[in-house]
ZAVEX-578701 format. One line per 3 residues: number of its first residue (from 1); their letters; for each residue z, y, x of C-alpha. Coordinates in Angstrom, 2 decimals. Each point is the difference from the previous one (the first is absolute). Layout:
N
NUM = A = Z Y X; ...
***
This chain:
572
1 = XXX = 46.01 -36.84 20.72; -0.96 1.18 3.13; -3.34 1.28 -1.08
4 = XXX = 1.48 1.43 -2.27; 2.00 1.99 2.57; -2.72 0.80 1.91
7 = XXX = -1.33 1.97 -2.11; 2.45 1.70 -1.21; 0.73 1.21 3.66
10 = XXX = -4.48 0.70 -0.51; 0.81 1.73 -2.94; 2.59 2.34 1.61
13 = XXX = -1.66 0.98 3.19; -2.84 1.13 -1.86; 2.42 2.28 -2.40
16 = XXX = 1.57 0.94 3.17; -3.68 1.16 1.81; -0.72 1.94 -3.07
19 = XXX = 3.04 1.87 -0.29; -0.15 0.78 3.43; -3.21 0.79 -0.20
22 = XXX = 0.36 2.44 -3.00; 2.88 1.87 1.94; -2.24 0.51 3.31
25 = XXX = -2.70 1.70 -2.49; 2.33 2.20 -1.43; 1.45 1.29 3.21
28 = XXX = -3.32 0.50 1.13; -2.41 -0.65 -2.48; -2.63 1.88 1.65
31 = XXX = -0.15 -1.64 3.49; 0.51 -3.46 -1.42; -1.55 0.09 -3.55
34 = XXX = -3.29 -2.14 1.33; 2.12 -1.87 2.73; -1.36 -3.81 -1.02
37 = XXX = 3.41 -2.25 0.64; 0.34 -3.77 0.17; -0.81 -1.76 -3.36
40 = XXX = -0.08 2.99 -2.08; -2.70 2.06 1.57; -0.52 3.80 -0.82
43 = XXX = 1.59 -0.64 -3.49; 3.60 0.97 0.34; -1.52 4.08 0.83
46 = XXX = -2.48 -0.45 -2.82; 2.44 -1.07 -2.48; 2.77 2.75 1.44
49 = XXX = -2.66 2.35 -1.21; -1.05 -1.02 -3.43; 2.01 3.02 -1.73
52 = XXX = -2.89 2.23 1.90; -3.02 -2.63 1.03; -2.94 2.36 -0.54
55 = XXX = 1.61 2.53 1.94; 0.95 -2.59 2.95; -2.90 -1.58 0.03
58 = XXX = -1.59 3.94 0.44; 2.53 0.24 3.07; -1.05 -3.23 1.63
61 = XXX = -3.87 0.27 -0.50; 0.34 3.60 2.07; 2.12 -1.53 2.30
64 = XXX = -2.32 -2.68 0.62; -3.62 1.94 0.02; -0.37 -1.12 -3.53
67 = XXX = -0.32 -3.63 0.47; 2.86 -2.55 0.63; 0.47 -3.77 0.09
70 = XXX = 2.98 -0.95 -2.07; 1.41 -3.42 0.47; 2.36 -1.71 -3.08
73 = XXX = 2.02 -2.71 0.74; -1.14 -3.15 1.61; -1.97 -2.73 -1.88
76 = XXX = 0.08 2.04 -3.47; -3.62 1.53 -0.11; 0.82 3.40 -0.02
79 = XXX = -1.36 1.61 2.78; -2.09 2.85 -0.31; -2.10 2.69 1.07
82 = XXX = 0.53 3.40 -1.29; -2.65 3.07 0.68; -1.13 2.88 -1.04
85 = XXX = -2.25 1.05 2.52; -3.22 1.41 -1.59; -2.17 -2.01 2.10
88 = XXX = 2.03 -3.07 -0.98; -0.58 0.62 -3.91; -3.75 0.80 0.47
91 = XXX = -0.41 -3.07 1.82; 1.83 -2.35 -2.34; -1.37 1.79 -3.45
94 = XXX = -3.42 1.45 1.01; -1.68 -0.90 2.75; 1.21 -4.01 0.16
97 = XXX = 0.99 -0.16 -3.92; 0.85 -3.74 -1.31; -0.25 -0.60 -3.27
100 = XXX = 3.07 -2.45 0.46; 3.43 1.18 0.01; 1.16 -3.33 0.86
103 = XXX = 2.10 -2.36 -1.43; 3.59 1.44 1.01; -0.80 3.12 -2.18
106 = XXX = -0.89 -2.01 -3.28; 3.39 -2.25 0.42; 2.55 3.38 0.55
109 = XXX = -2.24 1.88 -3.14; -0.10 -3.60 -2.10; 1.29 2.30 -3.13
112 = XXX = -3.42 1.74 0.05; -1.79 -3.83 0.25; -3.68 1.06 0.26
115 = XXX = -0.19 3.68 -0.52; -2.17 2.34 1.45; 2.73 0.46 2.37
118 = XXX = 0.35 -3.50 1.31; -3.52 -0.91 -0.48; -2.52 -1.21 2.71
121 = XXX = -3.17 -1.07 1.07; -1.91 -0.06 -2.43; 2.08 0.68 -3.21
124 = XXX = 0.83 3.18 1.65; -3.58 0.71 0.22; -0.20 -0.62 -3.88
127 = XXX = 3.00 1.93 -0.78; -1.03 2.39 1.71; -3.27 1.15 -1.32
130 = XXX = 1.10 -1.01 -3.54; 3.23 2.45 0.32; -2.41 2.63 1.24
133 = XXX = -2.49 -0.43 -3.06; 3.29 0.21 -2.01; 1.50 3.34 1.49
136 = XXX = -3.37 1.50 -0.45; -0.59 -1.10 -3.78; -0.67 2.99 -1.86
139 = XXX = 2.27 -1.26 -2.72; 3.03 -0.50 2.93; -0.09 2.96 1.09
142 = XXX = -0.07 1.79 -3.36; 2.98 -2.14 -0.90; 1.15 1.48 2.88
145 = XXX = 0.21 3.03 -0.14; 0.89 0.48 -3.63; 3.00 -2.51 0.50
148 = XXX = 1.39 2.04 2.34; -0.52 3.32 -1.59; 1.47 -1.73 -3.26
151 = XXX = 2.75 -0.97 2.04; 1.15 3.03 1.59; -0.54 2.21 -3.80
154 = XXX = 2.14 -2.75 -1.58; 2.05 -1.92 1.74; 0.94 2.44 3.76
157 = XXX = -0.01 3.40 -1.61; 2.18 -1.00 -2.89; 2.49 -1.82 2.09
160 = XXX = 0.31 3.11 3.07; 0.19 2.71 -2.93; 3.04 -1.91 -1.17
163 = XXX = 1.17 -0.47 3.18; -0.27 4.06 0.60; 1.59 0.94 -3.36
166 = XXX = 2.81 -2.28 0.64; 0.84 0.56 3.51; 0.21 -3.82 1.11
169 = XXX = -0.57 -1.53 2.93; -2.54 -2.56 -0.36; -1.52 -2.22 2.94
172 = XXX = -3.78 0.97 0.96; -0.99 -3.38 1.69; 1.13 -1.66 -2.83
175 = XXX = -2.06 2.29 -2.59; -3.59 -0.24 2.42; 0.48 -4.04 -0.27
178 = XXX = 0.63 -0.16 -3.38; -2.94 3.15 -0.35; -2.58 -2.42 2.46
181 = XXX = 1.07 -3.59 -1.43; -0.77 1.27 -3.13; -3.34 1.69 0.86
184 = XXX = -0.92 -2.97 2.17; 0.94 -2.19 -2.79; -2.66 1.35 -2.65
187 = XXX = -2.63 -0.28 3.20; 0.55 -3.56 0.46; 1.47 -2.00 -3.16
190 = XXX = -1.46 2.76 -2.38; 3.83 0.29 -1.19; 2.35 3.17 0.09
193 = XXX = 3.04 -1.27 0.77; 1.87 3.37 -0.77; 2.49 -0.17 2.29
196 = XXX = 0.50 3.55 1.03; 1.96 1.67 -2.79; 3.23 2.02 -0.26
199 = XXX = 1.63 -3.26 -0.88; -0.85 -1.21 3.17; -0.39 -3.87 -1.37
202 = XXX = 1.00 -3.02 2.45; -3.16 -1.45 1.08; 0.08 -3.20 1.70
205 = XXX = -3.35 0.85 2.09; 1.14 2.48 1.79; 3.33 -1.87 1.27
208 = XXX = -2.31 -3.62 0.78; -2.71 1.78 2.31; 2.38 2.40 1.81
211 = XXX = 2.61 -3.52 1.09; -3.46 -1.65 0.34; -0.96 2.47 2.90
214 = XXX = 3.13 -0.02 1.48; 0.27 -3.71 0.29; -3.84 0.23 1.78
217 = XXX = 1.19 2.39 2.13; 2.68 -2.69 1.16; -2.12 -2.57 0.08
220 = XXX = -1.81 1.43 3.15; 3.33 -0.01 2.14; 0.89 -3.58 -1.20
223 = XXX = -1.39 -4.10 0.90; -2.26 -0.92 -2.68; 1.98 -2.92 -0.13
226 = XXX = 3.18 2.00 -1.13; -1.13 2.44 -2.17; -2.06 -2.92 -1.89
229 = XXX = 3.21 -2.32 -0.03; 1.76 3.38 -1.62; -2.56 0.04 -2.64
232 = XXX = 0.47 -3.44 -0.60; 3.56 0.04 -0.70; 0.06 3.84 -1.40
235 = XXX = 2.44 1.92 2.58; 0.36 3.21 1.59; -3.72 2.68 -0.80
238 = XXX = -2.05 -3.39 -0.91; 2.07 -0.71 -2.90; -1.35 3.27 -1.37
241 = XXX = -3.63 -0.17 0.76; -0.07 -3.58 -1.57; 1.82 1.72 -3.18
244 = XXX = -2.62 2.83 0.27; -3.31 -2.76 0.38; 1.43 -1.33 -3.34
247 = XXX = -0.31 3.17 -1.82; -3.44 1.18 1.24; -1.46 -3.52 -1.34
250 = XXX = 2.06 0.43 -3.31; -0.82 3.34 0.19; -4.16 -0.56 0.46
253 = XXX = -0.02 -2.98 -2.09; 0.63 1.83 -3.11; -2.54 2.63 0.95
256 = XXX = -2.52 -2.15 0.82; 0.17 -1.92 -2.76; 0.26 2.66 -2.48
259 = XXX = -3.00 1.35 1.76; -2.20 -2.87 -0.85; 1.14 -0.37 -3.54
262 = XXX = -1.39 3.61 0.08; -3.13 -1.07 1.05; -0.49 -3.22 -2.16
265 = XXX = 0.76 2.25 -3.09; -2.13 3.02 1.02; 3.23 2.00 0.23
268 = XXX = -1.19 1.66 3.22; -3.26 2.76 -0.57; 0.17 0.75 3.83
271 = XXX = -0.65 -2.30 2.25; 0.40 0.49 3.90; 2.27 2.97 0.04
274 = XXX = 3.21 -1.65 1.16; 0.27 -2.20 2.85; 1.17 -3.50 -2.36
277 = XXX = -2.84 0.75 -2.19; -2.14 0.45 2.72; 0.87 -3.31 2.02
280 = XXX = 0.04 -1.78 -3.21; -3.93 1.01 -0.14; -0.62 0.04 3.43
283 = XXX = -3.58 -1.24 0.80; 0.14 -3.14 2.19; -3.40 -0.52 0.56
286 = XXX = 0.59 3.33 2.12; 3.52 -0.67 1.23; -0.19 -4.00 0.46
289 = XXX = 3.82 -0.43 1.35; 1.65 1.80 -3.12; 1.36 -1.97 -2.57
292 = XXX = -0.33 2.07 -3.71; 1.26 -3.01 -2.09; 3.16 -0.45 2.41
295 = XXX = 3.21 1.84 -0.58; 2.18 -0.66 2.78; -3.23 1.68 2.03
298 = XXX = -0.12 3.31 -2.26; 3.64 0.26 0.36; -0.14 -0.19 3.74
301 = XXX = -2.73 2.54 -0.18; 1.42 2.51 -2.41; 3.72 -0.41 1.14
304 = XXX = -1.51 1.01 3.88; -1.46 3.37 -1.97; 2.91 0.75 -2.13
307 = XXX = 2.82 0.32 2.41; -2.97 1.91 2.81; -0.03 2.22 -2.77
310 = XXX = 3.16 0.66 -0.96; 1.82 -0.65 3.23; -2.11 1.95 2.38
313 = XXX = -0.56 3.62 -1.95; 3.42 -0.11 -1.17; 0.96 0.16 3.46
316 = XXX = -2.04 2.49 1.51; 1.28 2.26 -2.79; 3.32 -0.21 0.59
319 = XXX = -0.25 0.87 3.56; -2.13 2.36 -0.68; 2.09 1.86 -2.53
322 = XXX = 3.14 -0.45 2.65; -1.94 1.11 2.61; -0.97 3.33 -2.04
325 = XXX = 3.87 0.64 -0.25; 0.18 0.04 3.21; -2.65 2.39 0.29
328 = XXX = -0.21 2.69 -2.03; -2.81 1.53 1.19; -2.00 -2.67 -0.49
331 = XXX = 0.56 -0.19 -3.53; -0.82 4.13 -0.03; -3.37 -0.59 1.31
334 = XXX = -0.51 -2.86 -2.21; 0.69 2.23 -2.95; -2.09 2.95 1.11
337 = XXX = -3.06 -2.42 0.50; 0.48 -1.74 -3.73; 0.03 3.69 -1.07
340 = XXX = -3.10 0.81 1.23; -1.88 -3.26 0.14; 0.52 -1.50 -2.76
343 = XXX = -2.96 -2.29 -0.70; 1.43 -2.86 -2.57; -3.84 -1.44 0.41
346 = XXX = -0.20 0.52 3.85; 3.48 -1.13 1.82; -1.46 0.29 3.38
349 = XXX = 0.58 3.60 -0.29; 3.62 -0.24 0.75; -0.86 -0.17 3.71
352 = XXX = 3.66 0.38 0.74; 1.51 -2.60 -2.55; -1.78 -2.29 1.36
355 = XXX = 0.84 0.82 3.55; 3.76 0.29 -1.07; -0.40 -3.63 -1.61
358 = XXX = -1.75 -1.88 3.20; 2.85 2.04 2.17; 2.51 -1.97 -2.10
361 = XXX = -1.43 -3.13 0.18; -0.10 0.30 4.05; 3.63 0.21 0.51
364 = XXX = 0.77 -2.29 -3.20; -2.98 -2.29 -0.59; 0.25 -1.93 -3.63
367 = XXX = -0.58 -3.46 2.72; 1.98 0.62 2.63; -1.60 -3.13 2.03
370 = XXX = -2.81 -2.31 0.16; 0.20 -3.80 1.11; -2.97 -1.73 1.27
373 = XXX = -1.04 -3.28 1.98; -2.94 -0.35 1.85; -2.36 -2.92 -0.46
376 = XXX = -0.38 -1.06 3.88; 1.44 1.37 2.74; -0.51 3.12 1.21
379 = XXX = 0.72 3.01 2.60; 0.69 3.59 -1.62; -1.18 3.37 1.25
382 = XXX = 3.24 0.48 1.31; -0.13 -3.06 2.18; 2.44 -2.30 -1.48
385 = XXX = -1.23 -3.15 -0.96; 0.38 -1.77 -3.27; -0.13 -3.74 -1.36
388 = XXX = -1.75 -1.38 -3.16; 2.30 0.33 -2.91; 2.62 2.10 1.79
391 = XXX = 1.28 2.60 -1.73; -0.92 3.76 0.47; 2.50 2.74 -1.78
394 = XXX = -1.86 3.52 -0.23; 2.97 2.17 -0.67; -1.81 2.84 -2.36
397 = XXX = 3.24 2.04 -0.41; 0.29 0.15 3.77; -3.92 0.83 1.16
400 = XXX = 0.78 3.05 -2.35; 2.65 1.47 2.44; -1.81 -1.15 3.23
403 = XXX = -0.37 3.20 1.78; -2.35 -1.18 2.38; -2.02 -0.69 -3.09
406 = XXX = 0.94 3.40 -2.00; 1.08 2.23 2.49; 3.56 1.47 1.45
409 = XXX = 0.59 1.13 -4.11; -0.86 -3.79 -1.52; 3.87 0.62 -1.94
412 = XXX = -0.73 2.98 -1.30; -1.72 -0.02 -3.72; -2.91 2.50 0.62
415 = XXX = -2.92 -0.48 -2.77; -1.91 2.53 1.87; -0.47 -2.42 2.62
418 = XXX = -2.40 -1.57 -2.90; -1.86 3.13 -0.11; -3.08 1.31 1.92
421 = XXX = -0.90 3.46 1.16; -2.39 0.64 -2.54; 2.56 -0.91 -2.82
424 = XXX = -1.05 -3.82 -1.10; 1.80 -3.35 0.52; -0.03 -1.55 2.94
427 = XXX = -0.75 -3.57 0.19; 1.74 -2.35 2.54; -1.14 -3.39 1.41
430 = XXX = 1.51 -2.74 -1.60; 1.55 -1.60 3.36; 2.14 3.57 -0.27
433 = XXX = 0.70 0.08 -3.37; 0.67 -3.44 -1.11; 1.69 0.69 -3.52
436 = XXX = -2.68 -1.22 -2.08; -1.47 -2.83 2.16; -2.97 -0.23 2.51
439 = XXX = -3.30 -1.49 0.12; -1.03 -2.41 -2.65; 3.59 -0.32 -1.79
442 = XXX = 0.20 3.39 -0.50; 1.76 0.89 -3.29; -2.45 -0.53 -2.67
445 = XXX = 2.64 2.78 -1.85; 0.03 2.52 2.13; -1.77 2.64 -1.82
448 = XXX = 1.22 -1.21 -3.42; 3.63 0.49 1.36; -0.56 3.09 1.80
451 = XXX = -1.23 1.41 -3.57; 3.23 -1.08 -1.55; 1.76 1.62 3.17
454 = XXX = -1.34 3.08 -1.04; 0.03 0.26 -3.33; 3.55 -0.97 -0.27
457 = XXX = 1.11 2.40 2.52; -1.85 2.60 -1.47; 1.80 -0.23 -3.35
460 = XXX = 3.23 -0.14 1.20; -0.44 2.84 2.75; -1.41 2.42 -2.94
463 = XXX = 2.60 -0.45 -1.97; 3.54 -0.78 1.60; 1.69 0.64 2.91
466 = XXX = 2.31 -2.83 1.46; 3.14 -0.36 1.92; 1.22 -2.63 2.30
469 = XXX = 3.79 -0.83 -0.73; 1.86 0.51 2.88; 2.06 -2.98 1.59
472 = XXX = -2.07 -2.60 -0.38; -1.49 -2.10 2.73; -4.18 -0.55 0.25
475 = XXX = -0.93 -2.41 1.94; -2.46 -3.04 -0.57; 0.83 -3.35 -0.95
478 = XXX = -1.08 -3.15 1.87; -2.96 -0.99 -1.75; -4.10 -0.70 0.03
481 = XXX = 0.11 3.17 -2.16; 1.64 3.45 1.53; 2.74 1.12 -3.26
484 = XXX = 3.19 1.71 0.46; 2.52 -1.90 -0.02; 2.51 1.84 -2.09
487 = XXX = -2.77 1.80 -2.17; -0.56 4.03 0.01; 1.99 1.07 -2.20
490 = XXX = -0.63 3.66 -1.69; 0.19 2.48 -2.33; -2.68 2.19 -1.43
493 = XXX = -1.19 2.75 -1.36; -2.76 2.79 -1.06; -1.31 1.86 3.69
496 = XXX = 1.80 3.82 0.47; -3.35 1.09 0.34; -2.63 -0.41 -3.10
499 = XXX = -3.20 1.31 2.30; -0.74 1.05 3.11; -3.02 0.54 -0.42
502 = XXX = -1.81 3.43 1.14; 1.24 2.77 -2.24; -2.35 0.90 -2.71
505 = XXX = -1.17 -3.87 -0.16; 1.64 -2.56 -2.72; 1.26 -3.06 1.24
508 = XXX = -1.96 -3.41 -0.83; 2.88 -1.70 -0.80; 1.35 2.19 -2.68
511 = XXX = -3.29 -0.25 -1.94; 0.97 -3.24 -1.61; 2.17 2.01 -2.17
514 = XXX = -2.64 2.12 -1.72; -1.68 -2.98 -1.64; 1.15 0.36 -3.37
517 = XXX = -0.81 3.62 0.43; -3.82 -0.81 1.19; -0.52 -2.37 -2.55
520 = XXX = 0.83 2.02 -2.71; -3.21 1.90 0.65; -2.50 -0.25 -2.39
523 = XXX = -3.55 -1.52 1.60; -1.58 3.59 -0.43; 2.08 2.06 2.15
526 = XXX = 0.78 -2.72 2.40; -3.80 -0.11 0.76; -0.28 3.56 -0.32
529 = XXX = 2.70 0.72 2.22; -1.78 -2.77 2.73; -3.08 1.88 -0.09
532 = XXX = 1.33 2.92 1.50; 1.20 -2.40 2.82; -1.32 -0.16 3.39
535 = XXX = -2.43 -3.23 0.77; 2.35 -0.44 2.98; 3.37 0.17 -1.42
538 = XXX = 2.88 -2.39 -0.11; -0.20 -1.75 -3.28; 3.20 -1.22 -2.27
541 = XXX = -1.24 -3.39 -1.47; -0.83 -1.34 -3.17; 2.25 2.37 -2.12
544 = XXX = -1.49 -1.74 -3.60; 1.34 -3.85 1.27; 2.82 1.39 1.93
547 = XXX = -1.16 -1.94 2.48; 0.89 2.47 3.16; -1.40 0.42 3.11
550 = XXX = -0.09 2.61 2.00; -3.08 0.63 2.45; 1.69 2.80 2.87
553 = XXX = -2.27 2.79 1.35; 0.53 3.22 1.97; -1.18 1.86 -2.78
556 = XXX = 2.87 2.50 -1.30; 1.06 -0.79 -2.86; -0.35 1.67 -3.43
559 = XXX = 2.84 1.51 -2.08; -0.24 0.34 -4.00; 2.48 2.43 -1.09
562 = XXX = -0.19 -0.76 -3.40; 0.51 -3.74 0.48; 3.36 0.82 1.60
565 = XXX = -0.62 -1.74 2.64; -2.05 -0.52 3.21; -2.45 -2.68 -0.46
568 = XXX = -2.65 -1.89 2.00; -3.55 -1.19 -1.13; -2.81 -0.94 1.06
571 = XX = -3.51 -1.08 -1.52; -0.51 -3.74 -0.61
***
């Protein structure tokens, strides 16, 4: 009985330090947010701040010339040392890489089991180059591209022309992860799961990884031991990220194993072009560590590539598209460039888009931080010294703000800062801009999900205009993956303006109407009518298929009274 007492009095005083502890940060949060008191360490100001972590953590990283030592509460392993020094990040992914991300990092991402993202040594390595050989199939990347274009014709199109005509407020995070999951789903099971449609179905995916990367994110303030003894006994964020493990292997089970009763009966003529049917084939005599014939291994493997995909671009498009709202102008001189570089084969051309895009993903990076654990100990640039297996936050969201890093205007979204004097991209070091990884874990996406980026931008800035509704509250939600936390919710409709384009010119983007009209031509005066066409100018696309591209010059354009209508070509 009187142990029992005792620590119940324990139990108390501890209550009591927090409480107190809470009220001191709130008076004051800013003086005593990284005070480190007795028992609890620095974790009474950290969890004051949850509602707005990225943007605290930004506050104490200036504060504390971008590198601080924060201390969690006494015997519960969660001390750590968060940087975002440049010369930090170089160090720790460049210059002294480790292919080991140590064993902390595999037990808080256990849902991912051994993923390219929680890989190491040397399954990494094997991951690694056989993800690269994927992402630069031929087939993959022709799958790619005409998923998404399918995608957006049939599926985003549809659904924001409904949206328009009917004046309803619909939620635009909510449309680009249904829009990615789906895309990304065809890329790596081969399956459309045709979630996106005015409908909007209920799909389970989408509600399982987004509780699954909030519990992770919670899993780096808490004790192994407690978060593990939550899962065991399904309470509190764990309960839902045990749920959510349960349908990913229900989920990838049936895939799988319809895949391979695919393959037995011949069903599938292309082999290689998504990533199960690829890892199903994978050569091991080449990759040695990967395990074809296992399917616990290719769901680990695809399940780390799905939600990358869906999670990650989804993101960055709904900041982006937010951040656009906020700036008008932006979104002006996004429009004028599409009008007059409009290159469906050469995306590069849309110097600015891309600038606009990379300016987004500064201030709101899809990964807002980056965990890692050195192998042996170590001293940083920076002079602070670390242990083996400690653990090392690199807040991504905050080195984005740093102005010592970006200069006096880091808040401000300016794409021009992306662009040189003589009118290209400029390209950043990797320590600077951390968004898509550094050294040899850099995104093995990146240029596939820049692509999407820009093609789905592209079709949506052409053809509607967008408005934030007004009341709501943006701000992020406490997770491994940076979404807004109530959504963005808006309504849409076709843009005021149809061209601005140089007068006497036709806009690009209203060409797509005349293809009935083009088509109608007989061969004859279609070829007839090309021959009297400059080598040099902009050609209008396969007109017989109705296939269209559309290859942008500086070549006026020519007019055909008798067609009614101005119209582009260009020889083959």
């Amino acid at each position: 009985m009187a142990m029992i007492g005792l620590f119940g009095v324990f139990i108390a005083f501890i209550f009591f330090l927090i409480y107190q502890c809470f009220f001191l940060c709130k008076k004051s949060h800013n003086l005593l947010s990284l005070k480190n008191w007795p028992f609890l360490g620095m974790l009474p100001g950290m969890l004051f701040n949850i509602p707005r972590i990225f943007d605290w953590l930004s506050e104490v990283h200036e504060a504390n010339d971008m590198t601080f030592a924060f201390k969690g509460p006494w015997f519960s392993g969660t001390d750590m040392l968060f940087t975002v020094d440049p010369r930090n990040i170089n160090h720790m992914l460049n210059s002294n890489f480790a292919k080991s991300k140590g064993p902390e990092f595999k037990k808080i991402f256990d849902i991912l089991g051994d993923g390219i993202v929680t890989a190491d040594m040397e399954l990494w390595e094997d991951l690694r180059k056989s993800g690269h050989a994927l992402f630069h199939h031929q087939n993959f990347l022709k799958l790619s591209v005409s998923s998404t274009t399918s995608k957006l014709k049939d599926d985003l199109v549809p659904f924001l022309d409904k949206a328009a005509e009917e004046n309803i407020v619909i939620d635009l995070q909510d449309v680009f992860k249904r829009l990615m999951f789906d895309t990304a789903s065809i890329l790596m099971t081969g399956y459309d799961q045709m979630s996106l449609s005015y409908e909007i179905p209920g799909y389970e995916f989408g509600e399982a990884a987004d509780f699954s990367e909030e519990a992770i994110f919670y899993r780096h303030l808490k004790p192994v031991i407690l978060w593990r003894l939550q899962n065991l006994i399904g309470v509190g964020v764990e309960s839902k990220i045990k749920t959510a493990s349960e349908f990913f292997n229900s989920m990838f089970a049936k895939i799988i194993s319809t895949r391979r009763k695919e393959e037995k009966s011949g069903g599938k003529k292309e082999p290689g072009i998504d990533a199960v049917t690829y890892y199903m084939n994978v050569d091991t005599t080449k990759y040695k560590l990967l395990k074809p014939g296992n399917d616990t291994f290719i769901r680990d493997v695809v399940l780390s590539l799905l939600l990358a995909g869906r999670d990650t671009t989804s993101s960055a498009l709904t900041w982006f598209f937010w951040l656009l709202s906020k700036h008008p102008h932006v979104m002006t001189k996004i429009r004028q460039e599409i009008h007059t570089n409009f290159d469906p084969t050469d995306l590069e051309k849309l110097v600015y888009l891309h600038a606009a895009l990379l300016e987004s993903m500064r201030l709101y990076p899809p990964v807002p931080f980056n965990h890692k654990s050195p192998s042996k100990s170590d001293v940083l640039p920076s002079g602070h010294r670390v242990e083996a297996e400690s653990k090392i936050v690199i807040c991504i969201y905050a080195l984005g703000r740093m102005r010592s890093v970006w200069g006096e205007d880091a808040s401000e979204f300016k794409p021009e800062r992306w662009i040189s004097e003589n009118g290209g991209l400029k390209r950043e070091p990797s320590s600077k801009y951390l968004v898509f990884n550094a050294g040899p874990r850099t995104c093995l996406g990146k240029h596939l999900a820049l692509l999407q980026m820009k093609m789905v931008a592209m079709e949506i800035i052409q053809k509607y205009d967008f408005k934030v509704v007004e009341g709501q509250k943006i701000e992020p939600v406490p997770s491994i993956i940076l979404r807004m936390k109530h959504g963005l919710k808006v309504t849409v409709k076709p843009p005021k303006e149809k061209s601005t384009a140089p007068a006497g010119e036709q806009n690009p983007s209203n060409l797509f109407g005349d293809v009935d009209l083009i088509s109608s031509l007989p061969d004859k005066m279609l070829h007839h009518i090309l021959s009297f066409v400059p080598t040099k100018v902009a050609i209008t696309t396969s007109v017989l298929s109705k296939r269209w591209r559309h290859v942008w010059c500086k070549t006026p354009y020519l007019s055909f009274p008798h067609l009614k209508s101005s119209l582009v070509f260009a020889k083959p």
